[in-house]
N, CA, C and O atoms as a GROMACS GRO file, in nm:
protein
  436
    1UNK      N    1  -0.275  -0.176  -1.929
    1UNK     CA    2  -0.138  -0.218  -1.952
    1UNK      C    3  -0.140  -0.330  -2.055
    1UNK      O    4  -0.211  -0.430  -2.038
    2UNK      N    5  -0.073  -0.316  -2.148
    2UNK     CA    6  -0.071  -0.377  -2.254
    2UNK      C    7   0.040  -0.424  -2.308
    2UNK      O    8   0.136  -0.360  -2.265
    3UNK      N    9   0.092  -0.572  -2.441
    3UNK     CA   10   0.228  -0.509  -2.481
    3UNK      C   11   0.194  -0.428  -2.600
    3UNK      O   12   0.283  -0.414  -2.684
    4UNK      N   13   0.088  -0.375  -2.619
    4UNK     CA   14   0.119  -0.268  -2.748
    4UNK      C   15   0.216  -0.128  -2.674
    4UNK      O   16   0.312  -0.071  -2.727
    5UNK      N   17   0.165  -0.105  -2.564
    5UNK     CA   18   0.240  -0.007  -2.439
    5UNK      C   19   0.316  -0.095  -2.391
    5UNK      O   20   0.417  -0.039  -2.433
    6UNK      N   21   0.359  -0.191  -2.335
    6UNK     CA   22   0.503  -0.248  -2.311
    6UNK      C   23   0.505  -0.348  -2.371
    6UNK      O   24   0.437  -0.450  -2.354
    7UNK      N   25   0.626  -0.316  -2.488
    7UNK     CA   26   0.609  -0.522  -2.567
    7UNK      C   27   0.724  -0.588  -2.486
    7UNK      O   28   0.778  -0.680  -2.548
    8UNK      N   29   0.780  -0.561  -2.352
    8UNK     CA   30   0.840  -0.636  -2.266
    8UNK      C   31   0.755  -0.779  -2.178
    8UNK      O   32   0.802  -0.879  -2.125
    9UNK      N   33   0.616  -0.731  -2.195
    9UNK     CA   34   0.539  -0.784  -2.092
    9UNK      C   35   0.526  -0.945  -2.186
    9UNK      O   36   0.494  -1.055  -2.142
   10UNK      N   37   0.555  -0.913  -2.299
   10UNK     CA   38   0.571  -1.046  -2.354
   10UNK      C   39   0.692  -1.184  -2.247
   10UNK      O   40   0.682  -1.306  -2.237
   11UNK      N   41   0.763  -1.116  -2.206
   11UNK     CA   42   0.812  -1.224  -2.133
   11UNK      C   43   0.790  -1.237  -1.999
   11UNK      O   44   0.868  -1.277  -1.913
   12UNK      N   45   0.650  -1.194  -1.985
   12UNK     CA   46   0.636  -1.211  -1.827
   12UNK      C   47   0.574  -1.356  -1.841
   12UNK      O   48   0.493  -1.394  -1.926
   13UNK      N   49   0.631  -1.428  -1.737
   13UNK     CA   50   0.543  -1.538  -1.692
   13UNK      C   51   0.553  -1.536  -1.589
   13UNK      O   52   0.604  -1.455  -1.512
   14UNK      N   53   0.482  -1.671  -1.570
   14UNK     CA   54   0.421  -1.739  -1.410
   14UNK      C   55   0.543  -1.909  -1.414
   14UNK      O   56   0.580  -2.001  -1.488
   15UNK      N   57   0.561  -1.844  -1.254
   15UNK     CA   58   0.627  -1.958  -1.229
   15UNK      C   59   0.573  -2.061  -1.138
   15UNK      O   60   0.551  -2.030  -1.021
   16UNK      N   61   0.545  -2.200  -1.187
   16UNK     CA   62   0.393  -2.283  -1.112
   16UNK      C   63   0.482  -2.340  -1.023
   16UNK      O   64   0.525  -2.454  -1.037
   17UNK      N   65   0.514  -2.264  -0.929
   17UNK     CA   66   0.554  -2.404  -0.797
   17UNK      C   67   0.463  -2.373  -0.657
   17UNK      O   68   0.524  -2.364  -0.551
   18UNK      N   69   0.353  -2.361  -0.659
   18UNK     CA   70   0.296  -2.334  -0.596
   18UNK      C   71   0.156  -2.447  -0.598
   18UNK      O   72   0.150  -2.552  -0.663
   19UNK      N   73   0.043  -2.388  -0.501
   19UNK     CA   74  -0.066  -2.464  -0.522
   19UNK      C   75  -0.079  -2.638  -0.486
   19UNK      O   76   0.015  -2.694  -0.543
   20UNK      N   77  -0.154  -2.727  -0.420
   20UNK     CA   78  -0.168  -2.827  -0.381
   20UNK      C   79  -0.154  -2.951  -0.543
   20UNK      O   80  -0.190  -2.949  -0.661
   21UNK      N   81  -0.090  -3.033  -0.461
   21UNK     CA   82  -0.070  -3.154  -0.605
   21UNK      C   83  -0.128  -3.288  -0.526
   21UNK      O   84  -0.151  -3.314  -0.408
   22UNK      N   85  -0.136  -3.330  -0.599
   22UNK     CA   86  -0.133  -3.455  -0.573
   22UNK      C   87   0.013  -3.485  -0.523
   22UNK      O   88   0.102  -3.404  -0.549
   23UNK      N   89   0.044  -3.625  -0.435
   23UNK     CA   90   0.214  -3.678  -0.470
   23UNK      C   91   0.275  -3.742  -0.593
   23UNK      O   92   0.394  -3.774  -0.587
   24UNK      N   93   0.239  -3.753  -0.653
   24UNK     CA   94   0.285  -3.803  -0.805
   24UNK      C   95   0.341  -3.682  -0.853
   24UNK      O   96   0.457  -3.656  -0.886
   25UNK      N   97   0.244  -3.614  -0.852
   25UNK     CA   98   0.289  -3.468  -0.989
   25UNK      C   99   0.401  -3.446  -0.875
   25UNK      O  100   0.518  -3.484  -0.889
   26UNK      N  101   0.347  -3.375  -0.749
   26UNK     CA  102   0.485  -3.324  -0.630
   26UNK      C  103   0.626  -3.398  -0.732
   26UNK      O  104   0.686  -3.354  -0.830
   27UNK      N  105   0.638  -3.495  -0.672
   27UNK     CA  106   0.708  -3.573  -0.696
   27UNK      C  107   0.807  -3.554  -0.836
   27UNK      O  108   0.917  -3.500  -0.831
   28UNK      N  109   0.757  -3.601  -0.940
   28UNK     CA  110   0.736  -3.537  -1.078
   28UNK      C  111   0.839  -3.355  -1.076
   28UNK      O  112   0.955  -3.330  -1.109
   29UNK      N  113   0.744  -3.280  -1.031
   29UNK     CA  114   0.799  -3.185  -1.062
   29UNK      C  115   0.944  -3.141  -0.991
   29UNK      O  116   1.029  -3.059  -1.027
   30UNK      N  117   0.936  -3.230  -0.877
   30UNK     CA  118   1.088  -3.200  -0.786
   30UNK      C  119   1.224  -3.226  -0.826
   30UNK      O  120   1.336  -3.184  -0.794
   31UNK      N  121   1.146  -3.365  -0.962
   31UNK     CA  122   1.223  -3.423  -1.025
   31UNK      C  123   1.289  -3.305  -1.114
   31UNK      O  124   1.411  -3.300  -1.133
   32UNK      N  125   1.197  -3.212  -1.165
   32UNK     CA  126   1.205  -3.168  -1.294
   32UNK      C  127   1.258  -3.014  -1.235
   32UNK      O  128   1.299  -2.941  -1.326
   33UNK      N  129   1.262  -2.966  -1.127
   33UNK     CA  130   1.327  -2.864  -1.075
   33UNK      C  131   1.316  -2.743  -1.027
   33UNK      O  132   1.381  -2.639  -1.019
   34UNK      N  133   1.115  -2.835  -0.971
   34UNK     CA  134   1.059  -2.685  -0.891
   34UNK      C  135   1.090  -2.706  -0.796
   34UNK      O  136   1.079  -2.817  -0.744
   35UNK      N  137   1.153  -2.575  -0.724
   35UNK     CA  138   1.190  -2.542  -0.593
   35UNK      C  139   1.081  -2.497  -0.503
   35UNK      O  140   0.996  -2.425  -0.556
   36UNK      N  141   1.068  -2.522  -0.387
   36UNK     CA  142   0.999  -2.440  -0.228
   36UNK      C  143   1.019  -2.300  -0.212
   36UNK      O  144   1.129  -2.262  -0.171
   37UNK      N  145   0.919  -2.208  -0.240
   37UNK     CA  146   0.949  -2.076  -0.209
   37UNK      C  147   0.970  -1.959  -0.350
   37UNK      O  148   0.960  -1.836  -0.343
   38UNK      N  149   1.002  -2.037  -0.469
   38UNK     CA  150   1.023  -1.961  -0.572
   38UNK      C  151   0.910  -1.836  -0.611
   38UNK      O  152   0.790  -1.856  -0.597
   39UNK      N  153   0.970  -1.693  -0.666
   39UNK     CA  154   0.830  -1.600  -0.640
   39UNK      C  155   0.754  -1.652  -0.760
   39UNK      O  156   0.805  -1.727  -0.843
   40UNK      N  157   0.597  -1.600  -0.766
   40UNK     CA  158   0.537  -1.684  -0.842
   40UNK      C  159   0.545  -1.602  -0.965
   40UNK      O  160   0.518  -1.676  -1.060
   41UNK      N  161   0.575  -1.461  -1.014
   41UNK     CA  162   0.617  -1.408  -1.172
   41UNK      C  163   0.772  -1.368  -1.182
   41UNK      O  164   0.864  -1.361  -1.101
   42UNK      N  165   0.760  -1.348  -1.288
   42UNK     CA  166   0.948  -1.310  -1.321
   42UNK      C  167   0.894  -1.218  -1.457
   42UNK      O  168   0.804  -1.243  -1.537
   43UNK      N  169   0.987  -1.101  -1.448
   43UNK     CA  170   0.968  -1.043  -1.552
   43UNK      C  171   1.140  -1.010  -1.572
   43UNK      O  172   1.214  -0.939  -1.505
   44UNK      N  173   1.174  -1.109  -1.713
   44UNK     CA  174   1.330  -1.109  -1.695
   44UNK      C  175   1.381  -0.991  -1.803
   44UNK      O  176   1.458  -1.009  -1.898
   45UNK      N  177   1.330  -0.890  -1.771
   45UNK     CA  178   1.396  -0.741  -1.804
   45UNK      C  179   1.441  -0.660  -1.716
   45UNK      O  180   1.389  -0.629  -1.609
   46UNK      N  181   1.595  -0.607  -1.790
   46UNK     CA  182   1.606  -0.553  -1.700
   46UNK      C  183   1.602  -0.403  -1.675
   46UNK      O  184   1.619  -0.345  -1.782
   47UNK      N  185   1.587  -0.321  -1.576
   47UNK     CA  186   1.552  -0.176  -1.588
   47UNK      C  187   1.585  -0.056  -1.439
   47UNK      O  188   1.526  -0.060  -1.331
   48UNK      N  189   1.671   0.022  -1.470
   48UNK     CA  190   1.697   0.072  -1.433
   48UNK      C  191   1.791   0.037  -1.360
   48UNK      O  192   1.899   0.069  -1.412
   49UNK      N  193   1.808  -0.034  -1.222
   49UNK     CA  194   1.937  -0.054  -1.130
   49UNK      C  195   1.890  -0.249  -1.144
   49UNK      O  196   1.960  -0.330  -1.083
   50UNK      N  197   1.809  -0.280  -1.202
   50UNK     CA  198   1.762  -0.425  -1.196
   50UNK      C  199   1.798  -0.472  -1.229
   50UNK      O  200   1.885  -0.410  -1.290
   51UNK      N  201   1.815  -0.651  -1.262
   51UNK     CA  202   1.854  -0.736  -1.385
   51UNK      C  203   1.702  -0.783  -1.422
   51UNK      O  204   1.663  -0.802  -1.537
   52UNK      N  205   1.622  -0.798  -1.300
   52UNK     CA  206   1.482  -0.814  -1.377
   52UNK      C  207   1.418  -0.815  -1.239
   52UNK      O  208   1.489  -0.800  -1.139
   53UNK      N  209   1.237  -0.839  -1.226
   53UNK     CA  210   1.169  -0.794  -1.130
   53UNK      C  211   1.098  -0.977  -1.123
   53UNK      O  212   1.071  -1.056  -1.214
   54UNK      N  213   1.090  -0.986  -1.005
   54UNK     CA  214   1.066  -1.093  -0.955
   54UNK      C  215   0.876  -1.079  -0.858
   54UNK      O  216   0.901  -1.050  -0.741
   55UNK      N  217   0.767  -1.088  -0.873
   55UNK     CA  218   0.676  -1.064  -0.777
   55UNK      C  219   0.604  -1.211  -0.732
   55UNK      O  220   0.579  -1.310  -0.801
   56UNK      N  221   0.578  -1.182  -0.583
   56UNK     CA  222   0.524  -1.285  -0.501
   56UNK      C  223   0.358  -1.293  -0.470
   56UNK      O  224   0.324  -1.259  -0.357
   57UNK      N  225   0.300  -1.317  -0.522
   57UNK     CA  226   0.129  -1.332  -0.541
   57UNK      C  227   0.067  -1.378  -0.410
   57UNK      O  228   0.078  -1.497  -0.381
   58UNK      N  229  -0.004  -1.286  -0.319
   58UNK     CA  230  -0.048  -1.326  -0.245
   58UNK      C  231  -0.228  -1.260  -0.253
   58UNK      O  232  -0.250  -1.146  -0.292
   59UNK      N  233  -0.347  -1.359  -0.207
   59UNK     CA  234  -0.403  -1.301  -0.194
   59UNK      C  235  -0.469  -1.171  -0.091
   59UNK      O  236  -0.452  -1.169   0.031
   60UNK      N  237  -0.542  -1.072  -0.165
   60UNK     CA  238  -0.591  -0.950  -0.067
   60UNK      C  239  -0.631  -0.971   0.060
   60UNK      O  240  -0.626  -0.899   0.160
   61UNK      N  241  -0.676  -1.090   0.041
   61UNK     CA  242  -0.780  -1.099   0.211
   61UNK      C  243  -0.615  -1.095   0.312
   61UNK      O  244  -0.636  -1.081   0.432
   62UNK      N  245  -0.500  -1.103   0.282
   62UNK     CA  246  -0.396  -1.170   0.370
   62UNK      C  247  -0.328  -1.052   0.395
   62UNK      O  248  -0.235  -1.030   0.472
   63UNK      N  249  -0.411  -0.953   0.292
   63UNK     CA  250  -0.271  -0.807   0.347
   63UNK      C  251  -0.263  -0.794   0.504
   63UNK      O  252  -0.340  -0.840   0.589
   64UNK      N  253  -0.156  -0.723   0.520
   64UNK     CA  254  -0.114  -0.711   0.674
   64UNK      C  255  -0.167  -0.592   0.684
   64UNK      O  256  -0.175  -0.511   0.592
   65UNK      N  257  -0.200  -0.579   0.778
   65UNK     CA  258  -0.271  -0.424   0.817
   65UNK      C  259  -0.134  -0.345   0.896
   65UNK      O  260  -0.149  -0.229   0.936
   66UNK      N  261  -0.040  -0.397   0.909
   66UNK     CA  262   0.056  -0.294   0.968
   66UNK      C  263   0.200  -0.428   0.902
   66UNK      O  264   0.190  -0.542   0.859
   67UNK      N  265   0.283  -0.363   0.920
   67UNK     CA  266   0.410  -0.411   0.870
   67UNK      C  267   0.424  -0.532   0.933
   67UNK      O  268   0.429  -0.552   1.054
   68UNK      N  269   0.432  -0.645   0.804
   68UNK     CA  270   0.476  -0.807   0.886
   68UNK      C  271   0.464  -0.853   0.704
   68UNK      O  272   0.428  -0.798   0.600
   69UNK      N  273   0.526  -0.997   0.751
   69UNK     CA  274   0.516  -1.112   0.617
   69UNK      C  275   0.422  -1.125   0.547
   69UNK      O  276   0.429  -1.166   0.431
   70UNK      N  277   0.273  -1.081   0.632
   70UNK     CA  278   0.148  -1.106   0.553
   70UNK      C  279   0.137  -1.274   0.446
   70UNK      O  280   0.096  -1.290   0.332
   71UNK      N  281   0.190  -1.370   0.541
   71UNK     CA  282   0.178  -1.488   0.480
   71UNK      C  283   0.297  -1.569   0.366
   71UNK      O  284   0.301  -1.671   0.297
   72UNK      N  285   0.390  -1.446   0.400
   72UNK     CA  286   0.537  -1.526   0.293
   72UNK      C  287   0.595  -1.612   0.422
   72UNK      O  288   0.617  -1.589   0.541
   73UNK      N  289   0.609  -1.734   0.326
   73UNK     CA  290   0.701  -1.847   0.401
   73UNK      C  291   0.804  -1.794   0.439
   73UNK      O  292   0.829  -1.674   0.426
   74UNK      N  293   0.904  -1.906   0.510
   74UNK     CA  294   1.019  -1.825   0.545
   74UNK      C  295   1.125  -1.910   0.396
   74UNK      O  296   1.241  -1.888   0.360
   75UNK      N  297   1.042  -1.988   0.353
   75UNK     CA  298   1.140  -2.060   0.230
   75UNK      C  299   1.090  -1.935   0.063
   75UNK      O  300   1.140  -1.941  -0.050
   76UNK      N  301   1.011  -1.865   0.099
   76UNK     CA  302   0.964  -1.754   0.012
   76UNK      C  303   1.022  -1.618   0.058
   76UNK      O  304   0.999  -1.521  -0.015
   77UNK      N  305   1.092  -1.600   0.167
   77UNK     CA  306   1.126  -1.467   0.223
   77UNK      C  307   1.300  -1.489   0.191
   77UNK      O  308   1.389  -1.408   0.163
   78UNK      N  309   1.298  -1.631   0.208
   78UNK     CA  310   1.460  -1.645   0.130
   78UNK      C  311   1.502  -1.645   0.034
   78UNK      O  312   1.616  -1.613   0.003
   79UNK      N  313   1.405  -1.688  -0.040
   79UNK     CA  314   1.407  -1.665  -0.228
   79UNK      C  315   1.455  -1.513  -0.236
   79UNK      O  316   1.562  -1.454  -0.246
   80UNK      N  317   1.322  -1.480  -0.226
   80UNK     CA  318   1.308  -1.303  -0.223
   80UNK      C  319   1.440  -1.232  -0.172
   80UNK      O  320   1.470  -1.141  -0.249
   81UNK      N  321   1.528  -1.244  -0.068
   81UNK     CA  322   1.614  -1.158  -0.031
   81UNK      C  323   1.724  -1.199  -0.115
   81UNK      O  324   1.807  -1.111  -0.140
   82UNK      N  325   1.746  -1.336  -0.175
   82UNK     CA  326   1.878  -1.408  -0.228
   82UNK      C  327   1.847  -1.360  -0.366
   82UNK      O  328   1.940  -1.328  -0.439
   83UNK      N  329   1.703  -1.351  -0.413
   83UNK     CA  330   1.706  -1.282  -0.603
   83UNK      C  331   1.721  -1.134  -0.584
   83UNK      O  332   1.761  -1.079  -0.686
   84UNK      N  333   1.694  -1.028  -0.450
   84UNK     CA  334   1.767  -0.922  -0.448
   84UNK      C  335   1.908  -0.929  -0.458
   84UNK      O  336   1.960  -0.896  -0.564
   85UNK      N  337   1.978  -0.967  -0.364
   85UNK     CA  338   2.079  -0.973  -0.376
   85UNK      C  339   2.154  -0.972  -0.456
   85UNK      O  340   2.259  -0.909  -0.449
   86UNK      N  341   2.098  -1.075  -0.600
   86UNK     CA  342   2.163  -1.074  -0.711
   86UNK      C  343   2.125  -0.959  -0.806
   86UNK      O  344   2.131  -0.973  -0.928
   87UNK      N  345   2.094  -0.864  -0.757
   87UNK     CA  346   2.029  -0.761  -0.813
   87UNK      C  347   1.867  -0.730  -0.897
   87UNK      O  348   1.834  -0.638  -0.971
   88UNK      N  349   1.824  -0.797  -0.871
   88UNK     CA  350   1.642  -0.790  -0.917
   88UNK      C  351   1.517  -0.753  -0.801
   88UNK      O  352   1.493  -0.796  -0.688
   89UNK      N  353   1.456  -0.655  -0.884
   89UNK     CA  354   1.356  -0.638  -0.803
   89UNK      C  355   1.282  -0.708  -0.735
   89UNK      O  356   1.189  -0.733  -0.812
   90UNK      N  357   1.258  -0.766  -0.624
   90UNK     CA  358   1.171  -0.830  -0.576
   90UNK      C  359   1.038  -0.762  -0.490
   90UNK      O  360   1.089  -0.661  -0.441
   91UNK      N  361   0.946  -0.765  -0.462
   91UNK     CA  362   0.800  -0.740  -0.442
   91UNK      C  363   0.688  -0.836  -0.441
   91UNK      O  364   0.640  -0.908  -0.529
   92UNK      N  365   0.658  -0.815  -0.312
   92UNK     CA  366   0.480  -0.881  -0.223
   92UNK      C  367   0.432  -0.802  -0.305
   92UNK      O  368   0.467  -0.689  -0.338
   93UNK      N  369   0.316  -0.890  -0.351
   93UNK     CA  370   0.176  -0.823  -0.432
   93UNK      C  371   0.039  -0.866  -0.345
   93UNK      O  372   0.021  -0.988  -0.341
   94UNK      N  373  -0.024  -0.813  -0.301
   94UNK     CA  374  -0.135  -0.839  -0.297
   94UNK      C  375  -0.281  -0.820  -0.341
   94UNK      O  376  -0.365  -0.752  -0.281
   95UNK      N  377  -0.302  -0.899  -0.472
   95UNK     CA  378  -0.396  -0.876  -0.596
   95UNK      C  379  -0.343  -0.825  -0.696
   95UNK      O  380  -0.247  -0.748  -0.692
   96UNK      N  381  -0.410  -0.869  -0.813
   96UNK     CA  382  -0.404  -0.815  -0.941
   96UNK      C  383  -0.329  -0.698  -0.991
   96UNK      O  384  -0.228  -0.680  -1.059
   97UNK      N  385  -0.418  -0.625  -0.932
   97UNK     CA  386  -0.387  -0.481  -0.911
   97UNK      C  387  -0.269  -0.396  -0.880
   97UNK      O  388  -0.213  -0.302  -0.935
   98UNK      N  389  -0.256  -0.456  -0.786
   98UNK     CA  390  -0.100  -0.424  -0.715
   98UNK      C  391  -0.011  -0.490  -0.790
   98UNK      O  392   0.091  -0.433  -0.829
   99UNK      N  393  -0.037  -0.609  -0.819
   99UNK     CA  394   0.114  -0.651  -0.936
   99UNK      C  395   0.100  -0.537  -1.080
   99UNK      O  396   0.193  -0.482  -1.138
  100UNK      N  397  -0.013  -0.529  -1.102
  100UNK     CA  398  -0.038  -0.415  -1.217
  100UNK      C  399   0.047  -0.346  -1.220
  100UNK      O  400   0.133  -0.339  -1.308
  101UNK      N  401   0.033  -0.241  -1.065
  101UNK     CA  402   0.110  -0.173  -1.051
  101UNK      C  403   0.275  -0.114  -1.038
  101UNK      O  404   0.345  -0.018  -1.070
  102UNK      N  405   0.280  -0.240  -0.970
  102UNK     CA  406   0.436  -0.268  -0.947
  102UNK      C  407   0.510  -0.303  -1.095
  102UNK      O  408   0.626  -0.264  -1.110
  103UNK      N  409   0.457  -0.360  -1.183
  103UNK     CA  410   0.504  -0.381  -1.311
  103UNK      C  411   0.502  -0.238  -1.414
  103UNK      O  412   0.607  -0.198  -1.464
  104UNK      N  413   0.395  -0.181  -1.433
  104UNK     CA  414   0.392  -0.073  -1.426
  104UNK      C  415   0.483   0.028  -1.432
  104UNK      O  416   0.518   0.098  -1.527
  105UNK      N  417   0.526   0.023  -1.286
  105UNK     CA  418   0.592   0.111  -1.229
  105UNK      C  419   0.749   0.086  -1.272
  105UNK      O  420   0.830   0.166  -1.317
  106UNK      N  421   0.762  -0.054  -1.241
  106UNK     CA  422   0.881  -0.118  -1.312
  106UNK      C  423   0.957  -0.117  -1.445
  106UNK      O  424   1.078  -0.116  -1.468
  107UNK      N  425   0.839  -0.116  -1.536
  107UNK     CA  426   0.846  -0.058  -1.691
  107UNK      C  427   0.907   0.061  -1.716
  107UNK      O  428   0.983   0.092  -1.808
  108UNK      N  429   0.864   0.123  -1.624
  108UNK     CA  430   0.877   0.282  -1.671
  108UNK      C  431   1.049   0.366  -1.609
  108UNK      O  432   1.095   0.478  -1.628
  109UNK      N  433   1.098   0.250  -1.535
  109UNK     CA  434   1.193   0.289  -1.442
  109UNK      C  435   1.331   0.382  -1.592
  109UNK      O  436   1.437   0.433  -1.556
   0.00000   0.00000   0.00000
């Protein structure tokens, strides 16, 4: 997956509100308007019934072996249902791979 095969993927990023800080940076960034729970990519295209696809990065070791949260907060399970709502794909990834896929799949809608 490429953008020579999707030159959409040019606007995928990563959204850093995640990961341990120090309290300064915390602090710092709360200032600056990272939120609790936000998913960690955004791909702000939109496609098919979408306005754009939103995915939540979790690692593999955490997949659920039968249907559950598999480790989404409940301040990450609210993100997720409130950026559906507004019409965007939202999607648990667990690994690389699987976001591969889901983007992927998303592209092509």
């Amino acid at each position: 997956m490429t953008s020579n095969v999707y030159p959409e993927l040019s606007t995928l990023h990563a959204i850093p509100n995640g990961s341990l800080r120090n309290i300064v940076v915390a602090k710092k960034l709360k200032k600056e308007g990272v939120k609790k729970g936000v998913p960690d990519l955004h791909l702000p295209v939109p496609k098919g019934e979408y306005a754009s696809l939103y995915i939540e990065m979790k690692s593999v070791a955490v997949k659920p072996k039968k249907h559950g949260k598999g480790g989404v907060s409940a301040e990450q399970a609210e993100w997720l249902k409130r950026l559906s709502n507004y019409g965007n794909k939202c999607v648990v990834c667990y690994g690389a791979k699987e976001a591969q896929h889901e983007i992927e799949t998303y592209l092509n809608l």
